[in-house]
N, C-alpha and C positions, 0 to 999 in steps of 0.2 A: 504494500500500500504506500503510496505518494504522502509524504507527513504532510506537505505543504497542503494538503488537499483535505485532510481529517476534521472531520470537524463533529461531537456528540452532537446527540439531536436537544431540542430544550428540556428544561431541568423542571420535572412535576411537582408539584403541592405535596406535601408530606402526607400517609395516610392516618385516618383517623383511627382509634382504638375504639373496641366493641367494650362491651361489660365483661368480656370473660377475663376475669382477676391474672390468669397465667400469661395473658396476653401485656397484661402492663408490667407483666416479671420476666417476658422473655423477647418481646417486641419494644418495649414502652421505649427502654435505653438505644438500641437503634435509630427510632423514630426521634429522639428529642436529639442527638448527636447530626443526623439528618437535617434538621429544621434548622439548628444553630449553625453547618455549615452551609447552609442554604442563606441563611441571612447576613452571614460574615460575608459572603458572596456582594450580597444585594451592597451590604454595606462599603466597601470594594471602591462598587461601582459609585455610589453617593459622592464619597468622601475623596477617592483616588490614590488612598492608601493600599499600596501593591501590598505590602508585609501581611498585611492581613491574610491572604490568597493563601499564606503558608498554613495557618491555623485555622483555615474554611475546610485546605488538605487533610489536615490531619485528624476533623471530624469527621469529614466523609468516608476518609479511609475505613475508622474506627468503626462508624457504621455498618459497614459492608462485613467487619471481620468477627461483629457478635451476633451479625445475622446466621439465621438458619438456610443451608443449599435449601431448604423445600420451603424458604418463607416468598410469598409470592412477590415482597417488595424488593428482594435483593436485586431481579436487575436495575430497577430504577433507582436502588442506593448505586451499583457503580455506574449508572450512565452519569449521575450527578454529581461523582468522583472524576469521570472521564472531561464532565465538562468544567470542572472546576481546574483542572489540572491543563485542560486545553487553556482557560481563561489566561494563566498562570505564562504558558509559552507564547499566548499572544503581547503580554504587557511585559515581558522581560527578553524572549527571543532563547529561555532555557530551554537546552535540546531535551537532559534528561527529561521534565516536564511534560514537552513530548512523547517520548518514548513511553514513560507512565501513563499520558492519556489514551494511548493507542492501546497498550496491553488493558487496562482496566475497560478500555470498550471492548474488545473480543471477549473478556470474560463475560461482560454485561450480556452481549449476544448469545455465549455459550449456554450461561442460565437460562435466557429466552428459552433456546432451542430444545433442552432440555425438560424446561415445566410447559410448551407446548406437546413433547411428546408424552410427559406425564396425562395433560389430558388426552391424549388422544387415546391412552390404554385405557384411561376411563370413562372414555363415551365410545369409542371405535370410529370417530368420526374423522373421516379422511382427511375434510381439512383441513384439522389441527397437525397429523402428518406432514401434510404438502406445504403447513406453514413453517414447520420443524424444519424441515428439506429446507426448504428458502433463506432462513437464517443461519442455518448452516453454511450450506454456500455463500454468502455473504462473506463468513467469516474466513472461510478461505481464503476466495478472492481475496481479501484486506488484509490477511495474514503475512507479513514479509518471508521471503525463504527462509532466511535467516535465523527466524523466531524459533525460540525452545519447542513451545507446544505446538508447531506447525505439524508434526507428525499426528497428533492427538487428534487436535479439529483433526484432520484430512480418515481420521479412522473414524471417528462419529460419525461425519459425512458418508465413510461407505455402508455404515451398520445401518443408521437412516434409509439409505437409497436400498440396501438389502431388502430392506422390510418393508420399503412403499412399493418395490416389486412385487413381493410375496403377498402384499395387501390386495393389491390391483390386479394381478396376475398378467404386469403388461413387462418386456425388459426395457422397453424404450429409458424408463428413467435410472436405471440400472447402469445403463450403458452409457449415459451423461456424464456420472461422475467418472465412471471404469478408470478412465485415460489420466485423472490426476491422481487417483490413490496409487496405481501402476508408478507415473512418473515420481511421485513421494516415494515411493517402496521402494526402487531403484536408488532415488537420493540417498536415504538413511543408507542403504546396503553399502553404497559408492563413500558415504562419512567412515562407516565402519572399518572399508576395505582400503582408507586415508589413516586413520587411527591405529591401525593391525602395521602400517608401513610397509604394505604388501604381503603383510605373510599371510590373510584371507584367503580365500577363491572370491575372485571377482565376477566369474562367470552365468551365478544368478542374477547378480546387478544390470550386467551388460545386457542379458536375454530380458529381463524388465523393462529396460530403460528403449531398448529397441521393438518391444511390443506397444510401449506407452505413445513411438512416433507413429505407429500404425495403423491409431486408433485416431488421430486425428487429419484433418481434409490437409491436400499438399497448397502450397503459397497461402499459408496461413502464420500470423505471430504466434500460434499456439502449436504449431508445428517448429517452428522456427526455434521456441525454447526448447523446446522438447528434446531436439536435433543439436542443441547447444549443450546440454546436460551429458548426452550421450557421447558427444565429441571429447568433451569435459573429464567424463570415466574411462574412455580410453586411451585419453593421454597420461591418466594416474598410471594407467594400468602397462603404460611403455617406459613411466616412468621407472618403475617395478621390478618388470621383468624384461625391459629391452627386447622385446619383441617387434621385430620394424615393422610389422604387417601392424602393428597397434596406430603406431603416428600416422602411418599412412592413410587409414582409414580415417584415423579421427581428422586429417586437415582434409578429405574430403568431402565427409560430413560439416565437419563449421564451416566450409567454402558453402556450403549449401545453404546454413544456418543463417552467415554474414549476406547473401548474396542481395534480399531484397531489406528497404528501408520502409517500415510500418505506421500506419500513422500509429499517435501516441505510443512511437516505441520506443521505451525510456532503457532496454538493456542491450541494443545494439554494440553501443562501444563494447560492452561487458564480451559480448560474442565474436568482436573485432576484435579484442584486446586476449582473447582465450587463443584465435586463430593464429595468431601472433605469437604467442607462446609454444606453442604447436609445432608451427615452423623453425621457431628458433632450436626448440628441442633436437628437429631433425637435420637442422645446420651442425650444430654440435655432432650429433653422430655421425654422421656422413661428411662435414665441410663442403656442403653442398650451399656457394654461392648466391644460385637465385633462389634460395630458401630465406636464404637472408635478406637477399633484394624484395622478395615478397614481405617481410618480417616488416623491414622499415617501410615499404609504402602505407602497409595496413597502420604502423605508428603514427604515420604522417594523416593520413586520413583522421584516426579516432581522434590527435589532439586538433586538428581544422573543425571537428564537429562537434568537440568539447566547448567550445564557450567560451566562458565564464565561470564555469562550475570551478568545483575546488576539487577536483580529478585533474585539473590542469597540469599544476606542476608535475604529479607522477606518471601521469603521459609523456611530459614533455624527458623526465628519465627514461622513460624506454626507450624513447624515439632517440636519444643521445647516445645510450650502450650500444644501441644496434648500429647505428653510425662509427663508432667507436672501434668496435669489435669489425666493421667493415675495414674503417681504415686501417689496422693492425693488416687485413688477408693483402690487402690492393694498393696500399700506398697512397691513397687518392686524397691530395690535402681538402678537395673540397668536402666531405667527408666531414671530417675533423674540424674544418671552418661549421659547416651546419651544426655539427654539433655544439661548439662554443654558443652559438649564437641564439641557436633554442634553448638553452641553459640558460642565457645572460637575460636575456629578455622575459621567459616566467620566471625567472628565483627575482625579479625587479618588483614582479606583482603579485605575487606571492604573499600573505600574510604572516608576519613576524612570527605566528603561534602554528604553522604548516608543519607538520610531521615528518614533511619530504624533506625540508630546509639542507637539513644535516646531509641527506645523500643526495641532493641537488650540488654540494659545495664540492662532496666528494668527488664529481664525476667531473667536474668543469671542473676540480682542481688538478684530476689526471688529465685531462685534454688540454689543458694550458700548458704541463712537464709535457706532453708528448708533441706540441710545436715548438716549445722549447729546443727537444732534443732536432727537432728540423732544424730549426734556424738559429739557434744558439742567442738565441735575443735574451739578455739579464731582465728585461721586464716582465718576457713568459715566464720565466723562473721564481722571477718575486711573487706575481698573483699568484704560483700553485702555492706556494709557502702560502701565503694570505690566506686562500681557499681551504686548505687540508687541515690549518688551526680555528678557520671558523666551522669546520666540518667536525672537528672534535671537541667543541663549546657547543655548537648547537646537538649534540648528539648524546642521551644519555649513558654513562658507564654502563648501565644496563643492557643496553640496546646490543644485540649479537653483531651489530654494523660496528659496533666503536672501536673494537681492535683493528680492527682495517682500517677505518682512519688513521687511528695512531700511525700504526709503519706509512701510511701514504703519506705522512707530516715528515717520519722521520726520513723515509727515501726524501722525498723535497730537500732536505736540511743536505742529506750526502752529496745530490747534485750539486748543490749550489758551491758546497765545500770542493768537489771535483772541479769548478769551475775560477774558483776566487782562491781558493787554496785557504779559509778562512777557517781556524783550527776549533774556534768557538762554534762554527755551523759541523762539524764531524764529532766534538766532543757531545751538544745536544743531540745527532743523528743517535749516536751508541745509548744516551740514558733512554730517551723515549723506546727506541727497541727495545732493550734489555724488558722495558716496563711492558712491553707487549708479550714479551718471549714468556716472561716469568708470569703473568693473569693469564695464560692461555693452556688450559687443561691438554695435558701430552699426546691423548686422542682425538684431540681438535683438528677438524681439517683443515681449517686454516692454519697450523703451525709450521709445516712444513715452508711455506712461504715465511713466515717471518724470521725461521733459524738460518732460511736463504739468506734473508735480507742483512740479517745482522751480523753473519760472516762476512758478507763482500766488505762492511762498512770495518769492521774492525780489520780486513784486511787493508783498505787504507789507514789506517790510521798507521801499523805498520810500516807501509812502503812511506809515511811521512816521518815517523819516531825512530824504527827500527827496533822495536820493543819486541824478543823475544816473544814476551806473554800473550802479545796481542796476534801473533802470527800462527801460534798454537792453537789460542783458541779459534780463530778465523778456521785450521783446519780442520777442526774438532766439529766445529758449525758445520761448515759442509759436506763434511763424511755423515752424519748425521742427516742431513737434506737425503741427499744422494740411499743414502742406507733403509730409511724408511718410505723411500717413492716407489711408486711401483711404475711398471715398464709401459702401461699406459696413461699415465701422467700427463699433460697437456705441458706441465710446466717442466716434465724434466729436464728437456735440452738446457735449461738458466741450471738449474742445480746440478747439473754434470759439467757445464762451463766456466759455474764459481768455484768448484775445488780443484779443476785445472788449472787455473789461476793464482790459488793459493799453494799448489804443490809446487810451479814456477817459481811463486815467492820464496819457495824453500827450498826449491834447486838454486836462485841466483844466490841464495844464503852459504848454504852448505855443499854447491857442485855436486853434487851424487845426480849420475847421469840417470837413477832409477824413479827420479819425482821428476823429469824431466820426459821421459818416456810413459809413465803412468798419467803425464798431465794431456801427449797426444793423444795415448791412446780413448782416453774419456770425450777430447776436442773432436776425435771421428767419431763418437758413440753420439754425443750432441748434436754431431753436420746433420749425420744418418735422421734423428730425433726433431730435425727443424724443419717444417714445409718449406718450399723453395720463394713459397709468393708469400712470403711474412716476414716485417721487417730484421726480424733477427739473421739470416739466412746470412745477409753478405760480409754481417762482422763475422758468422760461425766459420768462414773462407778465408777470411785476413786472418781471424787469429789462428788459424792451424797452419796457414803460412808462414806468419810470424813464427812458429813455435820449431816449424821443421828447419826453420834458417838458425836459431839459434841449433837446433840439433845438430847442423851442417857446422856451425861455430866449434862445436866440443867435439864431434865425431871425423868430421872433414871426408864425411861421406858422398860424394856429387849425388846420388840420390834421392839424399835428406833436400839436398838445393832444389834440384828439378822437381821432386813436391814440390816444393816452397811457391818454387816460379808458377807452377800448372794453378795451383790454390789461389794464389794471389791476384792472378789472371781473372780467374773465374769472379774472383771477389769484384775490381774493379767492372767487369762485364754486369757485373747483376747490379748492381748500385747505380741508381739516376746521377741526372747532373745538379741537381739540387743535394745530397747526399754530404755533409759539413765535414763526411768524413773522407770525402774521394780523394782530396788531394794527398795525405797520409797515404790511401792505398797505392795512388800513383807512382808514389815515391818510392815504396815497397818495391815494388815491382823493379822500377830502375835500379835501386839499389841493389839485388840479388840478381838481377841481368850481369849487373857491375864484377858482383863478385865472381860468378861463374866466366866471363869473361877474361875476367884473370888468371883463372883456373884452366880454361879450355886454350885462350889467344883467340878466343873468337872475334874476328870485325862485328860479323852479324848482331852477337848479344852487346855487343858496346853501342852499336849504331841504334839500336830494337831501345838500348838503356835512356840514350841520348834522347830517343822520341819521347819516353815517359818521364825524362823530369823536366821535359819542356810543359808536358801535358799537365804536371803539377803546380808549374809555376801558375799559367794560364787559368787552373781553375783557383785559385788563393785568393 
């Protein structure tokens, strides 16, 4: 039900009492708690004393809860509950007050429906049945999915409609409701088999929920939820059990669901923004591209047809990640421009008390470091710092989000140190991780990223101090990344190429040609581990270049070089010309032509050398 829409019907005169003495010992108190919130009411309105509305409440409540289920005045104590409580979120805009007016009228209805079917067992008069029926339904309809006792109404309603069949001896009314207590029974099953975390069997749910689309006409909005529900349970259900035939089906089904726009159809987004997640799911498993180009157009659509509403801002997150996660596959700066820029402009309009606030900061404060690392601009660097501290201020400790903030403040702090050499931004880099490593329970699936993180960072601090202890632990960090990932980790290639780096650190230390070969041999396991079309790809090529030319240093093997060369090659081929780092590779490249040159007497590789560190100068 639409709260904006609810509204009790008008509030009745209080009833009178009979002579019967038990009536003014078990009614009387009711009735005078009634009248006095009835007048505090009136009084309300007189005087313009809102405070009062709260003590009209909590007569009327009291009313309702000394009354008897079988006293015939109880619905009309909670409609005059419902509309006191509506009064209440008309002159203050209190939502709970809402939400209390809407439950205390479904119960008032529920009473209805119930002492209509009382008489109707004792007259047999049809009817009071068909009147039962009617208020029933009612309460459905107005029922939010959401709501606890949505299950309860929706079984009255079929026990009802049971029994005005078997009165009537017709199924036509049998068959009206069929399709929601179906699609209810499927929902409960589908919570269940969400609760269990998949270890249920889903498969009565799914066989419910797709009987329940059966039962109602095609290009219909009650089709359309129906077919949204269903899509709904069998993306849990891929969730689960990774069965692809699951996503498949289910974004066929909400391409069905999403296809037509209804009047008064207030959960479209809802079915857009389901179909969206569907697809992204099966981008994830597959790295199927136009899974994702589908993914953000449907974003782009639901926040165009959002409004106003206060769904905004968390549309305009999705619509950002999936932009995001695009540009990481393609490179494609405009990409990462849209994204900034639908971030900038709803976190603007956004109200200070948004829920989103905090992962609105977060995500526009990684999209600011990630043009940064494009363009090397000190101002992109500063907003994400800016960004990633108000993302862990607006963000409660509580929140499962806030340790991921944290490391995203503390990477911010290491880049900027990478870049300024400023020992105050690496010394705060290491306390905020430590603080995340150390609140984050050892089973946590986030931890593995954060004992990445805080190795790399204490390996700089190292290559700056040359502190023993800090080179230890940096190894210690990433043997531990590395040791608890498993082999299809999304992120292992980072965690098998921060303890190559740190085991370098501890061959240029200690020369032992065996952390120098253990550091390759992990730099191939990474290449292997990195898709070719993701930004990481063309440093995993320089630095295994890099690593075989020092091997060529201490072995003076010419086939440690020719890696070197073939790697380095390939590095500079896959890197654009916008790429902050090509002239370094350039250089690489000339440089190890250079050496083997000397090695061989070749014209060739001095000449081949000579074109690459012109081609360095030129891009600088």
């Amino acid at each position: 039900m639409n709260g904006t829409s609810f509204k009790p019907t008008e509030a009745g005169a209080s009833p009178e009492l009979d002579d019967n003495p038990n009536d003014h010992q078990e009614i009387g108190l009711a009735m005078y708690m009634n009248s006095l919130a009835l007048e505090l009411r009136d009084y309300c309105y007189d005087t313009g004393e809102e405070q009062i509305l709260d003590e009209a409440i909590e007569m009327a409540e009291k009313a309702t809860l000394v009354t008897s289920t079988t006293d015939p005045n109880l619905p009309a104590y909670y409609n005059n509950l419902a509309l006191i409580l509506w009064d209440k979120h008309v002159h203050t805009w209190c939502s709970e007050a809402l939400g209390q007016a809407i439950d205390t009228r479904l119960r008032y209805m529920d009473n209805l429906a119930y002492m209509l079917y009382d008489q109707f067992e004792t007259s047999n008069d049809q009817g009071n049945l068909e009147e039962s029926v009617k208020v029933q339904q009612e309460i459905v309809q107005d029922c939010p999915e959401s709501h606890s006792y949505r299950p309860e109404y929706v079984d009255h309603l079929g026990r009802l409609l049971t029994d005005l069949a078997s009165f009537t001896k017709s199924v036509y009314e049998l068959e009206k409701g069929i399709d929601q207590c179906l699609s209810t029974l499927a929902e409960m099953l589908q919570e269940q088999y969400g609760l269990h975390a998949g270890r249920s069997d889903p498969t009565e749910a799914v066989q419910l929920a797709r009987e329940a689309v059966d039962t109602v006409p095609e290009d219909t909005l009650e089709r359309a939820t129906y077919l949204h529900k269903l899509g709904h349970l069998l993306a849990d259900k891929f969730h689960f059990g990774k069965d692809r035939s699951d996503i498949d089906e289910a974004i066929r089904v909400l391409r069905v669901a999403t296809k037509e726009y209804y009047e008064d159809d207030a959960s479209w987004i809802s079915r857009s923004i389901d179909l969206g997640h569907a697809l992204e799911a099966r981008f994830a498993a597959t790295g199927s591209l136009s899974d994702l180009d589908e993914a953000i157009e449907i974003a782009r659509r639901a926040l165009e047809a959002s409004g106003d509403s206060d769904r905004r801002l968390s549309l305009a997150l999705r619509l950002s990640s999936r932009l995001k996660e695009r540009y990481i596959r393609s490179r494609l700066s405009s990409d990462l421009e849209e994204a900034i820029q639908v971030l900038n402009s709803n976190l603007e309009a956004a109200p200070e008390d948004d829920p989103n606030r905090g992962h609105a900061f977060h995500i526009l404060g990684n999209a600011m470091g990630d043009r940064f690392s494009i363009s090397g601009s000190m101002y992109d660097l500063d907003e994400a710092i800016k960004l990633a501290q108000k993302a862990v201020e607006a963000t409660p400790t509580t929140d499962v989000e806030w340790l991921n903030f944290l490391q995203s403040l503390a990477a911010c702090f290491a880049d900027r140190y990478n870049r300024t050499g400023a020992m105050a931004d690496l010394d705060e880099a290491i306390r905020i991780m430590e603080r995340a490593v150390t609140e984050t329970p050892e089973t946590h699936l986030t931890r593995l990223g954060f004992v990445y993180n805080l190795g790399g960072i204490y390996r700089n601090r190292y290559t700056r101090l040359g502190k023993a202890s800090d080179l230890a632990r940096a190894v210690d960090l990433a043997q531990e990344a590395v040791d608890k990932c498993n082999l299809g980790n999304a992120s292992r290639h980072l965690y098998l190429s921060c303890l190559a780096n740190c085991l370098k650190a501890r061959y240029d230390r200690d020369r032992s040609i065996s952390d120098l070969e253990a550091a390759i041999k992990l730099e191939y396991e990474a290449l292997e581990a990195t898709p070719e079309n993701q930004v990481d790809f063309p440093g995993r090529l320089h630095q295994l270049g890099t690593s075989l030319s020092r091997k060529y240093t201490h072995t003076k093997d010419i086939a440690d070089l020719n890696e070197a060369i073939g790697f380095s090659k390939r590095a500079v081929n896959t890197e654009d010309g916008t790429d902050r780092h090509r002239a370094e590779s350039l250089h690489n490249v000339g440089y190890y032509l250079e050496k083997r040159a000397y090695f061989t007497d070749s014209q060739e590789d001095q000449l081949e050398a000579i074109g690459f560190y012109r081609e360095a100068i030129l891009q600088t």
